[in-house]
N, CA, C and O of each residue as an XYZ file, in Angstrom:
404
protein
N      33.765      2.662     29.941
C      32.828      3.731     29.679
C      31.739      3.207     28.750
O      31.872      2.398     27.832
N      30.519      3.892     29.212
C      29.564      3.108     28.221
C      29.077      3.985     27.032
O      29.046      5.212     27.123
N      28.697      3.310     25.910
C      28.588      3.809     24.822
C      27.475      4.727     25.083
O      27.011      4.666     26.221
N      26.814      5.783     24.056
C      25.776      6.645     24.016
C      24.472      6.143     23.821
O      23.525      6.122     24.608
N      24.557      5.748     22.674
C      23.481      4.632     22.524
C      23.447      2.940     22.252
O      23.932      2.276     21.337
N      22.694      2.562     23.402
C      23.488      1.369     23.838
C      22.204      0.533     23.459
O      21.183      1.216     23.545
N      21.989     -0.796     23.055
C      23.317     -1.450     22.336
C      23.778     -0.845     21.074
O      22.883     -0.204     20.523
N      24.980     -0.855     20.409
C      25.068     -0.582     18.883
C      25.677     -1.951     18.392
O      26.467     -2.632     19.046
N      25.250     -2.210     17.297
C      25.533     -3.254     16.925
C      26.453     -3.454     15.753
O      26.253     -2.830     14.711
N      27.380     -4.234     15.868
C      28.435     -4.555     14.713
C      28.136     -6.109     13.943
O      27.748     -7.216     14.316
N      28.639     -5.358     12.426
C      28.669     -6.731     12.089
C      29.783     -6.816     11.405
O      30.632     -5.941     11.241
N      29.746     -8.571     10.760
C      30.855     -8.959     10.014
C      30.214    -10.591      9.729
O      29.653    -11.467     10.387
N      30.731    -10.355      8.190
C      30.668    -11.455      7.551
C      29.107    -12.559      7.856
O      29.131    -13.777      7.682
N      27.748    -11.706      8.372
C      27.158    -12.223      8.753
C      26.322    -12.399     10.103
O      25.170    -12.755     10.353
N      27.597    -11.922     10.980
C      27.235    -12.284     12.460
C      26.810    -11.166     12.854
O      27.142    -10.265     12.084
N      26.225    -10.840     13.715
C      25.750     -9.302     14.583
C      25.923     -9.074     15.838
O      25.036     -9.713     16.404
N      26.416     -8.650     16.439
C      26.755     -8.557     17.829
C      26.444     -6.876     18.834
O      26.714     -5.693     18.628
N      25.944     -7.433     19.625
C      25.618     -5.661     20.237
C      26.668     -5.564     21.748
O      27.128     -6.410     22.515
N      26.715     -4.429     21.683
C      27.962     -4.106     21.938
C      27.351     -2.749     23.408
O      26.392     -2.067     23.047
N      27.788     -2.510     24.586
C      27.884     -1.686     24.982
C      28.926     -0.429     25.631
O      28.778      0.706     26.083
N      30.037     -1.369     25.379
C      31.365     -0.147     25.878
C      32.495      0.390     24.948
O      32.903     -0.316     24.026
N      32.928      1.449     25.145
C      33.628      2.078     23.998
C      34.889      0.748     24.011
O      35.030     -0.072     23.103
N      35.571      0.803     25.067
C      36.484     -0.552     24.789
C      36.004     -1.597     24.002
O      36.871     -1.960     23.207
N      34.778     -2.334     23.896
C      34.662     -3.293     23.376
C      34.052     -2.902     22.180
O      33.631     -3.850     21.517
N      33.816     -1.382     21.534
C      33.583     -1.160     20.404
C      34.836     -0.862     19.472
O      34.934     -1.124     18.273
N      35.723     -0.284     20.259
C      37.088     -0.495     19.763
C      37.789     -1.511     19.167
O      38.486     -1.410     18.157
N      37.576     -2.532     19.849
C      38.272     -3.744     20.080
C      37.912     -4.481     18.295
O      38.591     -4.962     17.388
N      36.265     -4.150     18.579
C      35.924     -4.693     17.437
C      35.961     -4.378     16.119
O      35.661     -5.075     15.150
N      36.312     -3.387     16.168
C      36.347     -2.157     14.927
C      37.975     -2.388     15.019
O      37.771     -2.313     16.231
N      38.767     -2.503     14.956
C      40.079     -2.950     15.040
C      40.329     -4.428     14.527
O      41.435     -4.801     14.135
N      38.961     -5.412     14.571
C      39.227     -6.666     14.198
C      38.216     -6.466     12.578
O      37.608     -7.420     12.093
N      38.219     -5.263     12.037
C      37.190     -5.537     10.543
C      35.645     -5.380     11.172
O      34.817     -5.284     10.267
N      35.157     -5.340     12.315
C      33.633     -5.336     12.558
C      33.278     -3.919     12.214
O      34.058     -3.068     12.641
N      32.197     -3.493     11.489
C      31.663     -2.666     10.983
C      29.941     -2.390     12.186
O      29.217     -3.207     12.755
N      29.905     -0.621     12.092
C      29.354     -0.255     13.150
C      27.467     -1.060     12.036
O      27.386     -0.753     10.846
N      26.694     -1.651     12.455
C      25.291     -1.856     12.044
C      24.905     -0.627     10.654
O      24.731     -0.873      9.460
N      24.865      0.776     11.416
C      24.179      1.520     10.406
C      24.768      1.887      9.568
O      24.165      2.513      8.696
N      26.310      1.660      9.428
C      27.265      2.166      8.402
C      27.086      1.787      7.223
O      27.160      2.423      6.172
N      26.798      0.515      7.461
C      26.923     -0.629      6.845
C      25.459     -1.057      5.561
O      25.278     -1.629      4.486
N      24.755     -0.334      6.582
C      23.471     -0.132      5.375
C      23.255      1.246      4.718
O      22.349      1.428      3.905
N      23.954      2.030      5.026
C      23.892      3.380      4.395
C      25.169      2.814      3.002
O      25.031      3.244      1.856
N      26.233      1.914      3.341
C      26.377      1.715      2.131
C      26.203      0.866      0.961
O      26.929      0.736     -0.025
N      25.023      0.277      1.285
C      24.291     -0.105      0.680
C      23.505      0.062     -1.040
O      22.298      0.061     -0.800
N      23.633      0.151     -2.052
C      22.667      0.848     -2.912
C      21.431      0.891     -2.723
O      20.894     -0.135     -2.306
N      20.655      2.033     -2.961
C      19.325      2.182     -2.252
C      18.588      1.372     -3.278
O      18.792      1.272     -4.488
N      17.632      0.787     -2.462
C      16.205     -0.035     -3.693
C      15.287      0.784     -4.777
O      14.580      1.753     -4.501
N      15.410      0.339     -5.742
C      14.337      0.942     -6.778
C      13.458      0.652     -6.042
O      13.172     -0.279     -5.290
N      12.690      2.413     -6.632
C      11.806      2.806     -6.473
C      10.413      2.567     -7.456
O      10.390      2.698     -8.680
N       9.606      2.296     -6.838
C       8.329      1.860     -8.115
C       7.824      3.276     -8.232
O       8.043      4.075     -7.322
N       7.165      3.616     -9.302
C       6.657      4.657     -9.992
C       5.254      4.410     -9.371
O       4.550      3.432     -9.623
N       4.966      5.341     -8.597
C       3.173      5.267     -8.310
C       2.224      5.070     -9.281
O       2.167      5.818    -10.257
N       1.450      4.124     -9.123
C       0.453      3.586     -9.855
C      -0.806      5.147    -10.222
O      -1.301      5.943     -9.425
N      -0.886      5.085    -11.079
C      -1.706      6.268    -11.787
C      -3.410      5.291    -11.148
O      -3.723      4.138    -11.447
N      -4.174      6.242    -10.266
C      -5.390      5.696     -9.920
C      -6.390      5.440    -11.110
O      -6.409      6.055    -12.176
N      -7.195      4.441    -10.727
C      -8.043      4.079    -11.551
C      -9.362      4.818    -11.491
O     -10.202      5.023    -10.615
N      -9.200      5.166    -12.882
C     -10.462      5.661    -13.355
C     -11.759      4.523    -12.937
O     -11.736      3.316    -13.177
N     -12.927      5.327    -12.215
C     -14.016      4.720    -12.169
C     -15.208      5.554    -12.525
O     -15.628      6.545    -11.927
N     -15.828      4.798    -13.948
C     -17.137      5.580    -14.966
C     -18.360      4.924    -14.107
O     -18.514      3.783    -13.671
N     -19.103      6.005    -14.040
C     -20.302      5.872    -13.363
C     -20.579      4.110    -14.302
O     -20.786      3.441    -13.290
N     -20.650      3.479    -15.025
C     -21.195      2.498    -15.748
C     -20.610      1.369    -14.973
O     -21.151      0.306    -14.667
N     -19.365      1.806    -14.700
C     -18.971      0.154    -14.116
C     -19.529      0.160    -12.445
O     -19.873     -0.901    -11.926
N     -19.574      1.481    -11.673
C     -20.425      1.587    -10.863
C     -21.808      0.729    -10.989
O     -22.102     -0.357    -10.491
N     -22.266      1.271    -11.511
C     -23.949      0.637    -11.946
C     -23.454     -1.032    -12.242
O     -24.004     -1.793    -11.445
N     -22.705     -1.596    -13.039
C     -22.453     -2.586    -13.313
C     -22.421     -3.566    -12.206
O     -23.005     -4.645    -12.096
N     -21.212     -2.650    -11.021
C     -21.679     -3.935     -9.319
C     -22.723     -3.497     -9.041
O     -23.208     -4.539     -8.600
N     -23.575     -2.703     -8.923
C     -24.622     -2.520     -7.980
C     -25.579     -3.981     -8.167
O     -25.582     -4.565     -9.251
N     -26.175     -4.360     -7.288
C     -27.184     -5.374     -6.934
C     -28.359     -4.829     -7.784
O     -28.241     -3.745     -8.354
N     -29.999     -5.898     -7.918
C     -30.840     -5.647     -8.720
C     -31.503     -4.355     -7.371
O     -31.756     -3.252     -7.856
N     -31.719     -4.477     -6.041
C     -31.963     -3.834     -5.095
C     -31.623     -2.234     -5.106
O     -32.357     -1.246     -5.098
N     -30.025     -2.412     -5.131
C     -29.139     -1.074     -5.072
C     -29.671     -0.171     -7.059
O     -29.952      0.987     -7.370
N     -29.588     -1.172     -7.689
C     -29.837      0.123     -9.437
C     -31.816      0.236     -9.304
O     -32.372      0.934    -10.150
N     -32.475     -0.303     -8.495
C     -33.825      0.042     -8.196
C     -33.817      1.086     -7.591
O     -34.698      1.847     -7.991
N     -33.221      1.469     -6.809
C     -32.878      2.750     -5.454
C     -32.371      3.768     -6.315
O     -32.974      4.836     -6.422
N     -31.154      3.497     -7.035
C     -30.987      4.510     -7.959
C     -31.662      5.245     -8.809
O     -31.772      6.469     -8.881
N     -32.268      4.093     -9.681
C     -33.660      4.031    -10.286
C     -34.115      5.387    -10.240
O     -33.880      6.431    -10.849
N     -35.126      4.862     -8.952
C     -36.062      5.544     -8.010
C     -35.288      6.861     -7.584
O     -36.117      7.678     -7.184
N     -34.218      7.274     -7.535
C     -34.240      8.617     -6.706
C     -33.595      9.252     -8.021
O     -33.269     10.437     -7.951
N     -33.409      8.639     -9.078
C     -33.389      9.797    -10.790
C     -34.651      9.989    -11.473
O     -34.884     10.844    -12.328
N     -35.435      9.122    -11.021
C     -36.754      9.472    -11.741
C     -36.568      8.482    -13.286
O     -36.746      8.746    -14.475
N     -36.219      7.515    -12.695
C     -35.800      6.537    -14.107
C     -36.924      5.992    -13.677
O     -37.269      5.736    -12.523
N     -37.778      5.741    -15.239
C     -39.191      4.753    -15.366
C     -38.394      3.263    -15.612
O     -37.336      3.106    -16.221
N     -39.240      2.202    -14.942
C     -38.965      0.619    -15.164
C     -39.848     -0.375    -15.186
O     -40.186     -0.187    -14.017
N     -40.527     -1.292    -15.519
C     -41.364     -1.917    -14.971
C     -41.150     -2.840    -13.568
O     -40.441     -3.822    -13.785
N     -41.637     -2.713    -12.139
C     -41.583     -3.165    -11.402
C     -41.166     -5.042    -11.383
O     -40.415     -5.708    -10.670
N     -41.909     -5.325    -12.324
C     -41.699     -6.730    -13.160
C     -40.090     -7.160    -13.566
O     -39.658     -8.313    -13.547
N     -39.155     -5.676    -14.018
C     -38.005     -5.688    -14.637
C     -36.932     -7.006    -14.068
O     -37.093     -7.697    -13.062
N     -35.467     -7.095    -15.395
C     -34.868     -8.090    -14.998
C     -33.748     -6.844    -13.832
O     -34.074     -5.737    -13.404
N     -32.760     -7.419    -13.676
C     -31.714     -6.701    -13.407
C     -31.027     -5.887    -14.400
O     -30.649     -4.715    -14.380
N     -30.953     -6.972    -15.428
C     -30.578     -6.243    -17.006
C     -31.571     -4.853    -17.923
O     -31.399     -3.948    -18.740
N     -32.370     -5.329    -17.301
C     -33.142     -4.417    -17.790
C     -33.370     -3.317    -17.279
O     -33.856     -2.371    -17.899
N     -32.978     -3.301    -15.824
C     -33.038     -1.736    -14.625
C     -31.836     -1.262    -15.272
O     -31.825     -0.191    -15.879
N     -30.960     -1.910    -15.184
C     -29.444     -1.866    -15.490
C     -29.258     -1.020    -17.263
O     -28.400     -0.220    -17.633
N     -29.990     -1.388    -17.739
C     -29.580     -0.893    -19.005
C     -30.594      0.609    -19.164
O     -30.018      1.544    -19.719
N     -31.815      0.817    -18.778
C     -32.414      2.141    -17.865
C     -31.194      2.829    -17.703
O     -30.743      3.672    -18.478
N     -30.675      2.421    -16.640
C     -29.659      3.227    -15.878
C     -29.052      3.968    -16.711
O     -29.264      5.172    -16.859
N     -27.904      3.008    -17.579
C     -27.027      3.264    -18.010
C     -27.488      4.468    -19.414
O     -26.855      5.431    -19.847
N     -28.470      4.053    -19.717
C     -29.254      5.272    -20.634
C     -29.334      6.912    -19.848
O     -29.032      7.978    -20.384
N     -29.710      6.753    -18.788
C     -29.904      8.064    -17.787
C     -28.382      8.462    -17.788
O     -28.034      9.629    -17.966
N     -27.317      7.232    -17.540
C     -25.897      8.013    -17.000
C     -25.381      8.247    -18.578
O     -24.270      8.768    -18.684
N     -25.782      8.055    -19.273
C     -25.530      8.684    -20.877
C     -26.313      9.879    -21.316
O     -26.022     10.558    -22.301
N     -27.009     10.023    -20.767
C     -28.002     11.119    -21.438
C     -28.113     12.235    -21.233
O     -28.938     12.899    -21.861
């Protein structure tokens, strides 16, 4: 007769073997072979990691990656004055005055 859900697999000492008939699941379970899922349910379950608390992101470190291109655009659509001439550092520190103010 064949098993229900076929293959099921036994182990022992290592080895794994799949199995499809109640006779030969017998057979094996009679010699110490243990059914696959038994066998990890008794298991102790793995620590669990504590979810990482997300990272805070301040508009400043934003501005900080932006490119000299991308804090010009910004710039420009707050109505932040700069000299066209400006460094990056210098759009950049603009900015960061506006996201303080």
């Amino acid at each position: 007769m064949h098993l229900k859900n076929c293959p099921v697999y036994f182990v022992k000492d290592g080895q794994r073997q799949a199995v499809y008939y109640t006779v030969d699941a017998r057979q094996l379970t009679e010699d110490g072979w243990t059914i696959e899922q038994e066998e990890e349910q008794t298991l102790e379950p793995a620590a669990v990691e504590a979810p990482k608390a997300p990272e805070v992101v301040t508009e400043e470190d934003l501005l900080d990656e932006m490119t000299r291109a991308e804090l010009i655009d910004f710039a420009e659509a707050n109505g932040i004055e700069f000299k066209s001439s400006a460094s990056k550092a210098d759009i950049l520190e603009a900015c960061k005055e506006f996201a303080d103010g």
